[in-house]
C-alpha positions, 0 to 999 in steps of 0.5 A: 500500500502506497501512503506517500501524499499526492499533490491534489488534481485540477478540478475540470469544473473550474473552466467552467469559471476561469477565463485567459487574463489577456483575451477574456476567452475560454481556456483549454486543458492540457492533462499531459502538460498540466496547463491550460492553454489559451489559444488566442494569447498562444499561451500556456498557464501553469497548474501547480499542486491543482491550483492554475497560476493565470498570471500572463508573467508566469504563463509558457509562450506556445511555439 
């Protein structure tokens, strides 16, 4: 049996909610990644212990 913590998930249900800063526009999971994606802007938030960090400073340009 494994008693080790694991860092809490994103709650899906909180897009519903969170918009992009910069665009005002929906945003997109990436569960591989751990971000949500925000195609207008071409960037990528950072979701850290299930909690996203929508500052547009802290966010991943897109290629």
């Amino acid at each position: 049996m494994n008693d080790a913590p694991q860092s809490p998930g994103f709650d899906r249900r909180m897009l519903e909610a969170l918009i992009c800063p910069q665009t005002h526009a929906c945003l997109e999971y990436d569960s591989g990644s751990q971000e949500l994606i925000s195609p207008g802007a071409n960037l990528a938030y950072p979701i850290r212990d299930g909690i996203p960090i929508m500052l547009t400073d802290e966010a991943r340009q897109l290629e």
